[in-house]
C-alpha positions as CSV (number, residue, x, y, z in Angstrom):
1,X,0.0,0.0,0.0
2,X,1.2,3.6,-1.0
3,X,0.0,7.0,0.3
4,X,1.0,10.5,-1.0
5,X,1.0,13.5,1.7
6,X,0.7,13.5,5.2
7,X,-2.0,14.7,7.3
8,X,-4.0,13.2,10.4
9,X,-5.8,11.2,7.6
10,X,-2.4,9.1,6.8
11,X,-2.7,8.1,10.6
12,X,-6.2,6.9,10.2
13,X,-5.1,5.0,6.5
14,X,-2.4,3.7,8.5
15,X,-4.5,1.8,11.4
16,X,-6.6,0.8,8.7
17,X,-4.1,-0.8,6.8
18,X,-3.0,-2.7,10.1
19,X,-6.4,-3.2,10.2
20,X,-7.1,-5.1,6.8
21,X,-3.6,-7.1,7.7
22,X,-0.7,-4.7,6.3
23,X,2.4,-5.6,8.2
24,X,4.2,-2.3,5.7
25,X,3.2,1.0,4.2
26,X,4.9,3.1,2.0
27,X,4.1,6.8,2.5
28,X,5.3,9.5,0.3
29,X,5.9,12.8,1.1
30,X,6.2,16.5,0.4
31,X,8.4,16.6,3.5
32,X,10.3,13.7,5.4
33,X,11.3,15.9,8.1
34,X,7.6,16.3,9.3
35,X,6.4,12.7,8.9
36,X,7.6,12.3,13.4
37,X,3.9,12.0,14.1
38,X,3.2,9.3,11.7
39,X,6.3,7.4,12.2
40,X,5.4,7.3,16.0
41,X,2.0,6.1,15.2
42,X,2.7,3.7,12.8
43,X,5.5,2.2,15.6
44,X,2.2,2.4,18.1
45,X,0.1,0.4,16.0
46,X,3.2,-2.0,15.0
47,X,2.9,-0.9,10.9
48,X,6.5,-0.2,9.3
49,X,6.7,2.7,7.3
50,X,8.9,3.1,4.3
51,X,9.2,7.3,3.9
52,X,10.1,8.8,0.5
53,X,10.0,12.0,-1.0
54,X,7.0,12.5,-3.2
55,X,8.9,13.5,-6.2
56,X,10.7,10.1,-5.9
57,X,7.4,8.4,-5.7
58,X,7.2,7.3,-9.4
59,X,8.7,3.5,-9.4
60,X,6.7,0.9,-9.8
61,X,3.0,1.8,-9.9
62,X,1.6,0.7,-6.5
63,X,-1.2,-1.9,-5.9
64,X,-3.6,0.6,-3.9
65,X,-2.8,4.1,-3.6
66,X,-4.5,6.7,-1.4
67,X,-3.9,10.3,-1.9
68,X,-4.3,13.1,0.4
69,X,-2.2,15.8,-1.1
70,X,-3.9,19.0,-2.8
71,X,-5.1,18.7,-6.3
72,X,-2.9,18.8,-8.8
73,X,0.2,18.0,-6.6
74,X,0.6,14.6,-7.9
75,X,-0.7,14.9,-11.2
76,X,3.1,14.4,-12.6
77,X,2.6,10.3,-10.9
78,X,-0.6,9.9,-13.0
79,X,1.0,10.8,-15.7
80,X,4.3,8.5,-15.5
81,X,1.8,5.8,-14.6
82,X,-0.5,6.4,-17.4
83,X,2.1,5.5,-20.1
């Protein structure tokens, strides 16, 4: 599983991917330094995290992917995964 952004929403996504039986999550993000808050949840609700910076975020298209970023800020993934 993949997410792009990080708000209180990504902490919910992650304890319902724990939930549904995800041992590992891949988050990207606009900013690594501010991800603290997730990566103590996700250690709370035992869930590794994998952190990358959302413009490195194109690499293999993901199996689920849940967005919370602002319109338009990952529009260059869609793309790359389009073609």
């Amino acid at each position: 599983m993949s997410e792009l952004g990080f708000t209180k929403s990504e902490m919910m996504i992650v304890a319902a991917a724990r939930e549904l039986g995800a041992a590992k999550v891949t988050v990207a993000v606009r900013d690594p330094a501010r991800a603290g808050e997730l990566l103590a949840a996700a250690e709370r609700l035992a869930v590794a995290v994998a952190l990358m910076p959302l413009a490195e975020a194109a690499g293999e298209r993901p199996g689920l992917l849940i967005s919370t970023v602002p319109a338009g800020a990952a529009d260059f993934l869609a793309a790359r995964w389009a073609a």
